[in-house]
py3Dmol code that shows the C-alpha trace and the ligand (Angstrom):
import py3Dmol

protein = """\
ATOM      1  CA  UNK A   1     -44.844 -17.157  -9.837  1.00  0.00           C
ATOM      2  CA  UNK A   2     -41.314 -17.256  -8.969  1.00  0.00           C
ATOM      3  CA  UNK A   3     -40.716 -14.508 -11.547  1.00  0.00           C
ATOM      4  CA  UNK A   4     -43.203 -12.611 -10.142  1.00  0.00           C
ATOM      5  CA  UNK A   5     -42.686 -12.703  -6.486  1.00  0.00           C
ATOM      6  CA  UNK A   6     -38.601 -11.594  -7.457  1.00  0.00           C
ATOM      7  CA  UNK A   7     -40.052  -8.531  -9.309  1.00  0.00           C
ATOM      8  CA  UNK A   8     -42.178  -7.745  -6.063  1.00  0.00           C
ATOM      9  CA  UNK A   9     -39.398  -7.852  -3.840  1.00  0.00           C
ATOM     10  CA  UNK A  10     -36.956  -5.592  -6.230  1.00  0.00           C
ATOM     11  CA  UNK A  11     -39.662  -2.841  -6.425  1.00  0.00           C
ATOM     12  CA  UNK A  12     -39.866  -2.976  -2.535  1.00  0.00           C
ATOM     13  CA  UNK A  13     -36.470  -2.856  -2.307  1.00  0.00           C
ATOM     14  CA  UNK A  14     -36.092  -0.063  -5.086  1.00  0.00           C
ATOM     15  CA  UNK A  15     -38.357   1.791  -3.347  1.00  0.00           C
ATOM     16  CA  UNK A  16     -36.765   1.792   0.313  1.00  0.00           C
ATOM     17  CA  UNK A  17     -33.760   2.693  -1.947  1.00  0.00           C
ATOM     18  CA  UNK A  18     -31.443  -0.153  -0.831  1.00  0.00           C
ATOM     19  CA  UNK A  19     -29.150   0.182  -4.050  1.00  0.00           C
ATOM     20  CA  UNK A  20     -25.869  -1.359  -2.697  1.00  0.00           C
ATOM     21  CA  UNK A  21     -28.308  -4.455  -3.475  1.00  0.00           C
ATOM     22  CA  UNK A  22     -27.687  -3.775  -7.196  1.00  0.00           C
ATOM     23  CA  UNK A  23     -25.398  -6.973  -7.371  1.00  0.00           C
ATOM     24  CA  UNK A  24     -28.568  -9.149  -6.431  1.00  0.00           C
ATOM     25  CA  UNK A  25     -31.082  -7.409  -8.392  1.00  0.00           C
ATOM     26  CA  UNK A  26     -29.649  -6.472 -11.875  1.00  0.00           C
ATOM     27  CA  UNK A  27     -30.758  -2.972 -12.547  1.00  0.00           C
ATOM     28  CA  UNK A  28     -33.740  -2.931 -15.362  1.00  0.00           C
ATOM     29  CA  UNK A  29     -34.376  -0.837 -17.979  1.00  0.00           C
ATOM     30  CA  UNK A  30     -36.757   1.321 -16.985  1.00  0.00           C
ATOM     31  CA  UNK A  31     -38.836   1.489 -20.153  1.00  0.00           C
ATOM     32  CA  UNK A  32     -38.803  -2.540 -21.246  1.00  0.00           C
ATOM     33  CA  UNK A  33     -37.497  -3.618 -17.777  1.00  0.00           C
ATOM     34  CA  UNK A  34     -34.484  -6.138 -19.474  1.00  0.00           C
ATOM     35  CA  UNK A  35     -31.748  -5.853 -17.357  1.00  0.00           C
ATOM     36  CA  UNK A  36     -28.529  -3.200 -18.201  1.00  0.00           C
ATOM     37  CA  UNK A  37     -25.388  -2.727 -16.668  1.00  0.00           C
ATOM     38  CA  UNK A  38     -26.331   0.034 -14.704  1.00  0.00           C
ATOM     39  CA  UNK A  39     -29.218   1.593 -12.213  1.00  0.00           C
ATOM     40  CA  UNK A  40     -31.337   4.963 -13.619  1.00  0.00           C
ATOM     41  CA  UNK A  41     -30.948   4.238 -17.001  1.00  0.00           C
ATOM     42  CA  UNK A  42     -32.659   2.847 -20.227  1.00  0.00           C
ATOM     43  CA  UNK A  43     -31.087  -0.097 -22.599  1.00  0.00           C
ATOM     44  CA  UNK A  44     -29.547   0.744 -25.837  1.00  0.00           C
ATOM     45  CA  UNK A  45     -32.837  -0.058 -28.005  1.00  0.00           C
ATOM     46  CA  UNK A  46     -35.098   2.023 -25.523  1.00  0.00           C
ATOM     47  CA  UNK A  47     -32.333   4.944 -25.871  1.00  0.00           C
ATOM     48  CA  UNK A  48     -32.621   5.406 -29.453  1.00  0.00           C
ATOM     49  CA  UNK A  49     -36.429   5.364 -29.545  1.00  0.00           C
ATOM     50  CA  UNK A  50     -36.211   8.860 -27.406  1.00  0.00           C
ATOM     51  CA  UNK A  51     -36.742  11.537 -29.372  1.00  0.00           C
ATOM     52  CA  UNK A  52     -34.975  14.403 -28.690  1.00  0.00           C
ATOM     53  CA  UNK A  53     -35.810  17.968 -29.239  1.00  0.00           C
ATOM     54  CA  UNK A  54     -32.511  19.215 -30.942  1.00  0.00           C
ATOM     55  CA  UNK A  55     -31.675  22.600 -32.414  1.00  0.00           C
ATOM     56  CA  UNK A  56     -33.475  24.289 -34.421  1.00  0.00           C
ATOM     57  CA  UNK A  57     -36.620  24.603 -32.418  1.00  0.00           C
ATOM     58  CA  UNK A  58     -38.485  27.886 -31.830  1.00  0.00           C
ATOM     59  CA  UNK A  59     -37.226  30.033 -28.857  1.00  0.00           C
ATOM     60  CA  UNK A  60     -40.994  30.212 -27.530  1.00  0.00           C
ATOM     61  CA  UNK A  61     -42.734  27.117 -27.705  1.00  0.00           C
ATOM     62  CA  UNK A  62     -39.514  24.429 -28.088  1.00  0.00           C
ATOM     63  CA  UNK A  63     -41.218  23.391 -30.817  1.00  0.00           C
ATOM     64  CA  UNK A  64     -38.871  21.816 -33.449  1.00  0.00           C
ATOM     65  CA  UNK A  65     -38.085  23.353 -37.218  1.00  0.00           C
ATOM     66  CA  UNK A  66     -38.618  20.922 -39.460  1.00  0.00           C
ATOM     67  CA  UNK A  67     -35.251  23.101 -41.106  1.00  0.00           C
ATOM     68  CA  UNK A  68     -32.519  25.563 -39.893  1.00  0.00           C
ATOM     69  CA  UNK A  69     -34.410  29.128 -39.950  1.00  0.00           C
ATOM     70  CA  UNK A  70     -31.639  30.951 -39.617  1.00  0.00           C
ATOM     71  CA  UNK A  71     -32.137  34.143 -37.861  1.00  0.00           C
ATOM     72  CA  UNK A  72     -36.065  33.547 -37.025  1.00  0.00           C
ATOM     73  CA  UNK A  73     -36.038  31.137 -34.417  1.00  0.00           C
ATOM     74  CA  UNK A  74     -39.796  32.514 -33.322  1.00  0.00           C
ATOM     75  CA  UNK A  75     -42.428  30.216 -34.955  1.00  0.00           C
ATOM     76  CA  UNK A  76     -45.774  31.623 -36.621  1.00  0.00           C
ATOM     77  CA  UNK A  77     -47.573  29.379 -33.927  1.00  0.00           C
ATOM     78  CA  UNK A  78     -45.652  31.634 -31.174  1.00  0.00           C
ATOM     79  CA  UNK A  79     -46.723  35.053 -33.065  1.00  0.00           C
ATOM     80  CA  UNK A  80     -50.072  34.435 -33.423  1.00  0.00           C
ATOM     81  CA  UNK A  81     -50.371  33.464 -29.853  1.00  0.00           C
ATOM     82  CA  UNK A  82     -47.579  34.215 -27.968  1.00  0.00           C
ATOM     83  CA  UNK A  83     -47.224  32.726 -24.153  1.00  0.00           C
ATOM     84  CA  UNK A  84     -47.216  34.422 -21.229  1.00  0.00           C
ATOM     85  CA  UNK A  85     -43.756  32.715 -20.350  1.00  0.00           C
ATOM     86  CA  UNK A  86     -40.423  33.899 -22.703  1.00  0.00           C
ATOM     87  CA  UNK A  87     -38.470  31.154 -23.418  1.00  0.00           C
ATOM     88  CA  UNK A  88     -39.614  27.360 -23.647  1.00  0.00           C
ATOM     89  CA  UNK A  89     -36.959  24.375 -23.103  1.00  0.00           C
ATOM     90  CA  UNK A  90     -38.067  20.446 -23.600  1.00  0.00           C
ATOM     91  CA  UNK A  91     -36.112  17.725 -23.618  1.00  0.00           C
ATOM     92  CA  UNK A  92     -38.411  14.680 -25.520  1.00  0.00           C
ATOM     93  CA  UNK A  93     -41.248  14.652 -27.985  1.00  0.00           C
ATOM     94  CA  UNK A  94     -44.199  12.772 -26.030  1.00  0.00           C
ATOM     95  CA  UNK A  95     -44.191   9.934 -27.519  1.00  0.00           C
ATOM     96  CA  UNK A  96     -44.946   5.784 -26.566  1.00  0.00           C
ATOM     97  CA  UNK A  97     -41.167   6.085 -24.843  1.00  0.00           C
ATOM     98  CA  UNK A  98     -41.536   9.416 -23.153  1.00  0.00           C
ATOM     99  CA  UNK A  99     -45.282   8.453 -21.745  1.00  0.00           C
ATOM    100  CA  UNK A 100     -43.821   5.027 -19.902  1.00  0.00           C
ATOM    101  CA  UNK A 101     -40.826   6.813 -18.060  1.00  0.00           C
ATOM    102  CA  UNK A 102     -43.848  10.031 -16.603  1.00  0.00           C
ATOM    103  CA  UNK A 103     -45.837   7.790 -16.144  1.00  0.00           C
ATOM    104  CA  UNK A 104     -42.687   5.510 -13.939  1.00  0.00           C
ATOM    105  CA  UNK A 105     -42.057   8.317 -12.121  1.00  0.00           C
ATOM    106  CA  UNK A 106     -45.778   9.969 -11.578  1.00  0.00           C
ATOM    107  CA  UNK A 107     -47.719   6.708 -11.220  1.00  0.00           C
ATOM    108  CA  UNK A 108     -45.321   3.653  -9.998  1.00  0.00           C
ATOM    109  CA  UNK A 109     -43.510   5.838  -7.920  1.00  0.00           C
ATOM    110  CA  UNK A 110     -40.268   4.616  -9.853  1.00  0.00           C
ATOM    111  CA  UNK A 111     -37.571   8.005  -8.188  1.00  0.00           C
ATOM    112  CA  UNK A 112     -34.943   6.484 -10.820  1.00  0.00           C
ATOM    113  CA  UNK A 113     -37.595   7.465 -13.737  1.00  0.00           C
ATOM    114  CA  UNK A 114     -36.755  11.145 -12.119  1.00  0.00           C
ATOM    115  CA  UNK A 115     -33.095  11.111 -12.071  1.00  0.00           C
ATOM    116  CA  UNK A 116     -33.291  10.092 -15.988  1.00  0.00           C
ATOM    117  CA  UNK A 117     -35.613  12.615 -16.779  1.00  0.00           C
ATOM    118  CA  UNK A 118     -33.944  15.176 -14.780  1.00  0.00           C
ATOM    119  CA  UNK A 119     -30.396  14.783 -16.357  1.00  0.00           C
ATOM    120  CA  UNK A 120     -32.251  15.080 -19.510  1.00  0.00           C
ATOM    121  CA  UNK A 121     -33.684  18.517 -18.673  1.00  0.00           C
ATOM    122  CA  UNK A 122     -30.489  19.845 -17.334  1.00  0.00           C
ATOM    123  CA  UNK A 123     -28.932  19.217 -20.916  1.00  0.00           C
ATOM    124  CA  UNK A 124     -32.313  20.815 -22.743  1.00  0.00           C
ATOM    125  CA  UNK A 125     -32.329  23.537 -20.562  1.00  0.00           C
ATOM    126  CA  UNK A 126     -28.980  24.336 -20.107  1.00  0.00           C
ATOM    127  CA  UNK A 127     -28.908  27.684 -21.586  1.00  0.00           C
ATOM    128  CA  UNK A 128     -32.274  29.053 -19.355  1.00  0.00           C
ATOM    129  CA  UNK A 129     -30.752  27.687 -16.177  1.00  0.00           C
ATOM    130  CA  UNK A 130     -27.695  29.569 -16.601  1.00  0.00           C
ATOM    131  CA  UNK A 131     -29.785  32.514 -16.444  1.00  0.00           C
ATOM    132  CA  UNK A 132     -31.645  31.527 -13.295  1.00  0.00           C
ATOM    133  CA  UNK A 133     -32.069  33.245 -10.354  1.00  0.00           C
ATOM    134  CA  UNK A 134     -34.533  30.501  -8.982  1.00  0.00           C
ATOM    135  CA  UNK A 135     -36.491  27.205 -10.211  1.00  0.00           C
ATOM    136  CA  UNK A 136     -40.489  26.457  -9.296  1.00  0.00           C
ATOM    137  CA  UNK A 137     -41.860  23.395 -10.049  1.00  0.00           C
ATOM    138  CA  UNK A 138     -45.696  23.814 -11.191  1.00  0.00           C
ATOM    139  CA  UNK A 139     -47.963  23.669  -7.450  1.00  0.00           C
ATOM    140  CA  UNK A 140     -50.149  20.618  -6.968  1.00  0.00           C
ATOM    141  CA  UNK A 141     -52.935  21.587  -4.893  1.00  0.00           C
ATOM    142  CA  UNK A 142     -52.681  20.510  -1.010  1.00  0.00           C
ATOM    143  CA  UNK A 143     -55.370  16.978  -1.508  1.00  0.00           C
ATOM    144  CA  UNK A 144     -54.106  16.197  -4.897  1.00  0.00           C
ATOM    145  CA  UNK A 145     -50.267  16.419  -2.771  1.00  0.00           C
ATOM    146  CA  UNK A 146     -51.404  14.181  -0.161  1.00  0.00           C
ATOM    147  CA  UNK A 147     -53.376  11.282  -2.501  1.00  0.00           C
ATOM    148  CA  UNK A 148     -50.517  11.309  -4.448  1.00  0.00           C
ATOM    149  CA  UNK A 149     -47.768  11.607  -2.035  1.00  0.00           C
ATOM    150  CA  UNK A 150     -45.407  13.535  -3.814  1.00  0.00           C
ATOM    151  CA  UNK A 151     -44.975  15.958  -6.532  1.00  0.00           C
ATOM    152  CA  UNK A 152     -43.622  15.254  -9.658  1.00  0.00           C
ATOM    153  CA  UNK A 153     -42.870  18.439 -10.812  1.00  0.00           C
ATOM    154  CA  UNK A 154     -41.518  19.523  -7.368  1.00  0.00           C
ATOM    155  CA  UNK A 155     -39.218  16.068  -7.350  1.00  0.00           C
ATOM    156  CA  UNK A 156     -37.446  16.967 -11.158  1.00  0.00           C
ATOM    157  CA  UNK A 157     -37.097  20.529 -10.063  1.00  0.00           C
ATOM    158  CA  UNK A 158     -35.267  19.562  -6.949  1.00  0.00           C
ATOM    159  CA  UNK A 159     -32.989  16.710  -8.660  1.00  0.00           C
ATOM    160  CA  UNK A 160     -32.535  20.087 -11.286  1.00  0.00           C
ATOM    161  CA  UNK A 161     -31.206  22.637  -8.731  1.00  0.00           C
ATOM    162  CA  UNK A 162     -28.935  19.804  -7.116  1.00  0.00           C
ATOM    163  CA  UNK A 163     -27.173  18.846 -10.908  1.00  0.00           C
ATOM    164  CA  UNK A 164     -26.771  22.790 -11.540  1.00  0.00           C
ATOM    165  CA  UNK A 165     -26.464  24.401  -7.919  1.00  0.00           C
ATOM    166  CA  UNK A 166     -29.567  26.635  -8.549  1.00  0.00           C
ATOM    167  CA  UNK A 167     -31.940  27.607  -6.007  1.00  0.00           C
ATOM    168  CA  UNK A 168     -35.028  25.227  -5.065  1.00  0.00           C
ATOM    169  CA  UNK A 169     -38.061  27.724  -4.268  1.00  0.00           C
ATOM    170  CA  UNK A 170     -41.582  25.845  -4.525  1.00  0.00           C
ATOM    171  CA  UNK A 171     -42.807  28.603  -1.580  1.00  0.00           C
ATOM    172  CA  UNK A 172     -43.023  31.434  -4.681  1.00  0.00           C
ATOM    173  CA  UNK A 173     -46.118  29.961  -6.424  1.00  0.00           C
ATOM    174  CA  UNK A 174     -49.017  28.840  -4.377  1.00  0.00           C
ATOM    175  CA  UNK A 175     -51.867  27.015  -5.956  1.00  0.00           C
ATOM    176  CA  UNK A 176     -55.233  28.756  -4.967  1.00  0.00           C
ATOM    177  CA  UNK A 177     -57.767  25.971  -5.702  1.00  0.00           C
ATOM    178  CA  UNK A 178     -58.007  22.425  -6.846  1.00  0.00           C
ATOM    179  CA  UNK A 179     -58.867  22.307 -10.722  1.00  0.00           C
ATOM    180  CA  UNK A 180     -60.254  19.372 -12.609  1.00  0.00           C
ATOM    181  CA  UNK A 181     -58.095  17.147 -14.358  1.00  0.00           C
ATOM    182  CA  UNK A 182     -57.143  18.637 -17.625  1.00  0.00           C
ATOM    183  CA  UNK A 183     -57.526  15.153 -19.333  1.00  0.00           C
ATOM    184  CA  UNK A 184     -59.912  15.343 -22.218  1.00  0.00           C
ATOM    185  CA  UNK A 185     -60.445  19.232 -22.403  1.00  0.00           C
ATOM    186  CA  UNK A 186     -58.967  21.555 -25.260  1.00  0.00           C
ATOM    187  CA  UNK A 187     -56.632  24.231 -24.971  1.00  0.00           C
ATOM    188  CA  UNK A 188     -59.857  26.447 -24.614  1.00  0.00           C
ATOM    189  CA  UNK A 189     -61.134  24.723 -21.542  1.00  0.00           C
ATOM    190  CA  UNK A 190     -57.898  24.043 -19.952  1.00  0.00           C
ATOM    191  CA  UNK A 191     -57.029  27.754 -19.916  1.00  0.00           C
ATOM    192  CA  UNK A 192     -60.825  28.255 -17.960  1.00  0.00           C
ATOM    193  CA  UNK A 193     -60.322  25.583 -15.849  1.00  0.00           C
ATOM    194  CA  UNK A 194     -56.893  27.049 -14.429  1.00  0.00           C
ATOM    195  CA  UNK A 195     -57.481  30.741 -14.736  1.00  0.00           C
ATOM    196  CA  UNK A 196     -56.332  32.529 -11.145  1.00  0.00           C
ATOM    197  CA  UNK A 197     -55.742  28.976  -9.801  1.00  0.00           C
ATOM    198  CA  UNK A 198     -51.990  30.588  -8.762  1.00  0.00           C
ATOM    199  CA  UNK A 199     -50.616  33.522  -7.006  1.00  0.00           C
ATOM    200  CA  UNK A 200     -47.312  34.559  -5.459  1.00  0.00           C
ATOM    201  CA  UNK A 201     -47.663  34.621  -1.925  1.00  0.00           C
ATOM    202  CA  UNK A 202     -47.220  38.389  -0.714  1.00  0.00           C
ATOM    203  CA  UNK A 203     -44.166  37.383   1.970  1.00  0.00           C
ATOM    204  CA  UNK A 204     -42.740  35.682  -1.252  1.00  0.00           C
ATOM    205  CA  UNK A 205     -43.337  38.984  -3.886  1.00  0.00           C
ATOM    206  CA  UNK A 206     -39.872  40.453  -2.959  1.00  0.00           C
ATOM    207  CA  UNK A 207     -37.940  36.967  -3.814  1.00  0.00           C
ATOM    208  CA  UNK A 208     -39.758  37.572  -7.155  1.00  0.00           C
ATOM    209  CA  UNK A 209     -40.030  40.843  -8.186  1.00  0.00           C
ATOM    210  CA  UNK A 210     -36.601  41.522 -11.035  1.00  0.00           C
ATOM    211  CA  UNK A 211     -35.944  37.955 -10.858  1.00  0.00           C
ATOM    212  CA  UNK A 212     -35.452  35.920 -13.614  1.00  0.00           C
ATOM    213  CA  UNK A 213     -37.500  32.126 -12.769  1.00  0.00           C
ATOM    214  CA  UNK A 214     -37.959  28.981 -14.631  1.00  0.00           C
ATOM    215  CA  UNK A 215     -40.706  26.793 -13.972  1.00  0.00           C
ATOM    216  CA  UNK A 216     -40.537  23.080 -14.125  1.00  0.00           C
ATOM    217  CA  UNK A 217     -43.156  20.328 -15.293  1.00  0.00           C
ATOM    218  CA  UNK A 218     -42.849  16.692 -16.532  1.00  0.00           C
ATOM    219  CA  UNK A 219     -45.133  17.352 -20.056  1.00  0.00           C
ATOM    220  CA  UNK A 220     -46.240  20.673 -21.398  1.00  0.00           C
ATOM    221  CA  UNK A 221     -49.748  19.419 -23.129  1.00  0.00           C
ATOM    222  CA  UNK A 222     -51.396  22.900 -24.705  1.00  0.00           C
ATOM    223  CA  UNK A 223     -49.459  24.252 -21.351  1.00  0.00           C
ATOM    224  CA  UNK A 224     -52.472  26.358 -20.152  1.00  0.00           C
ATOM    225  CA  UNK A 225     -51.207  24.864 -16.503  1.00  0.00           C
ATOM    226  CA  UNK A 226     -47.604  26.737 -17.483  1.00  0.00           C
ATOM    227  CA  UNK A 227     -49.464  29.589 -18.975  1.00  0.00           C
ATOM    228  CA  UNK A 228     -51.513  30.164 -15.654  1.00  0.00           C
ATOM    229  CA  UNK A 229     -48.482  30.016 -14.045  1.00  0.00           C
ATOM    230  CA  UNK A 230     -46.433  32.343 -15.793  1.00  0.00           C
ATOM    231  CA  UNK A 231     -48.679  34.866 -15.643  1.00  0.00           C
ATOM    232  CA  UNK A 232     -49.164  34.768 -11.878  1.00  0.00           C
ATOM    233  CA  UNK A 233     -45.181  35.278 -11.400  1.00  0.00           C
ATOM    234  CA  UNK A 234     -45.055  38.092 -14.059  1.00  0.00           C
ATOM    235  CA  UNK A 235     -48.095  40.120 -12.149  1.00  0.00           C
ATOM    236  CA  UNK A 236     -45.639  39.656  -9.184  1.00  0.00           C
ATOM    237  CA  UNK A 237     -43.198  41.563 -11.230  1.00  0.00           C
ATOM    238  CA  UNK A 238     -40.730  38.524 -12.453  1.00  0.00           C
ATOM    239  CA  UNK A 239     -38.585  39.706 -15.034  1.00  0.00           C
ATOM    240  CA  UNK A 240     -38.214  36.972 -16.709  1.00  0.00           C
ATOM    241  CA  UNK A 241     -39.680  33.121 -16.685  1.00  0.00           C
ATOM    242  CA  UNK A 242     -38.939  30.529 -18.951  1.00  0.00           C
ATOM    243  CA  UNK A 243     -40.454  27.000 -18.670  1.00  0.00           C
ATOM    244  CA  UNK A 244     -38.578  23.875 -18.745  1.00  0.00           C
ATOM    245  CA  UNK A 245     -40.321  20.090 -19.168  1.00  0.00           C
ATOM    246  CA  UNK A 246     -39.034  16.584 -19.547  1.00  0.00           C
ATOM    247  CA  UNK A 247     -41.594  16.330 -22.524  1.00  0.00           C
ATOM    248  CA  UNK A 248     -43.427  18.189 -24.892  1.00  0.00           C
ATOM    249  CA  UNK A 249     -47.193  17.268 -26.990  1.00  0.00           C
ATOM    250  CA  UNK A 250     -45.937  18.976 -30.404  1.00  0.00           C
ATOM    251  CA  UNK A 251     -49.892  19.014 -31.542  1.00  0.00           C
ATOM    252  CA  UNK A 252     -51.645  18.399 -28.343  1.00  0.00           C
ATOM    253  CA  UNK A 253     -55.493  17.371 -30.838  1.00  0.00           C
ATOM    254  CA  UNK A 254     -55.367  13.719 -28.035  1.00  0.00           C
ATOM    255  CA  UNK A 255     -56.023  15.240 -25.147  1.00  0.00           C
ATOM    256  CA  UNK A 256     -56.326  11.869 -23.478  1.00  0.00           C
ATOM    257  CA  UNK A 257     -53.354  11.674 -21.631  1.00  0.00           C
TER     258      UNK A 257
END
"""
ligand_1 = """\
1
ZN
Zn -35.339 -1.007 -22.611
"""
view = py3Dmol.view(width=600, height=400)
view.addModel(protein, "pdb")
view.setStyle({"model": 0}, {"cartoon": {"style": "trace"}})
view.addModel(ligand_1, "xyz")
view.setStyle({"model": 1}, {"stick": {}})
view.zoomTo()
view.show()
């Protein structure tokens, strides 16, 4: 009970973001929760279960090679059906690991989670933020916004632009409608479900038109959401838009997530 009632008051206090109380409440880890030395961070054994997407992956779908390709760094996947978007950056396979610290950060309202995650997209992404002119997180739509308080995508994308002194410019992509949840449907269905759900806003089409943009989510699934997304900023006459997430479903077939 004791136990309990100290982890209540550290996730109040967490939350109203009183860290100078650090020394009172050891930081935890935030997958396993066993204390560490320091706050926004994971313990060593929670560390090495990450797994990163390294070099080679293809240039389109940050999908990793199981071996150096040399020259072709476009996989067949990305030929046969190429995205809308030109570039893709991740910075984790979704795995057990990746799940707990999106679901810290989307669910438990756990802002460290972000900061992690964050840092670990500026490093994946390094090379298509260079290149930036602006970043977008993906819209939620307005009721979805206010059940849930905040947006995740929009909170990463703003911690992003902070870390590498790029522009923050949510206004640019407007979500039209609420969709359902994608949960449970195939790539198929997902792409139905969010067809025209996003459009530049016309007193935003200047800021876009010749620009190059990346677009930031916490997990790319099939990524019909990114897909729908990409193609509303290159109708606007983007140059270029790459898409950046913390995480990445290498064979989305469990769509239960
Ligand atoms: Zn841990």
């Amino acid at each position: 009970m004791a136990a309990l009632t100290l982890m209540h008051i550290s996730q109040g206090l967490r939350r109203a973001g009183k860290w100078s109380l650090d020394w009172l409440i050891p930081p935890q880890c935030l997958v396993c929760r066993g204390d560490i030395a320091e706050a926004s961070g994971l313990c060593v054994t929670c560390w090495s279960k990450l797994s990163f997407i390294e070099a080679p992956f293809c240039e389109k779908l940050a999908t990793p090679f199981p071996y150096d390709q040399g020259e072709e760094m476009v996989s067949a996947a990305a030929l046969a059906d190429p995205p809308p978007w030109d570039r893709a950056r991740s910075a984790l396979l979704f795995d057990d690991t990746a799940r707990i610290l999106v679901h810290a950060l989307k669910y438990h309202d756990r802002h460290e989670a972000g900061l992690l995650m964050a840092r670990l997209m500026v490093r994946a992404g390094a090379d298509i933020l260079k290149s930036a002119d602006a970043i977008i997180p993906v819209p939620l739509y307005r009721w979805r916004l206010w059940r849930r308080r905040y947006n995740q995508s929009a909170l990463l994308a703003r911690k992003i632009c902070r870390d590498t002194d790029k522009t923050f410019r949510p206004e640019l992509l407007r979500r039209l409608r609420s969709t359902r949840s994608q949960t449970g449907l195939d790539h198929e269905e997902r792409r139905r479900n969010v067809r025209n759900a996003f459009i530049v806003p016309k007193q935003s089409r200047a800021s876009v038109a010749g620009k190059s943009l990346v677009l930031i989510d916490d997990v790319r699934t099939t990524g019909a959401t990114l897909e729908a997304c990409a193609r509303a900023l290159k109708a606007a006459g983007a140059a270029h838009v790459d898409v950046l997430t913390f995480a990445l479903v290498p064979k989305p077939k469990q769509l239960h997530i």
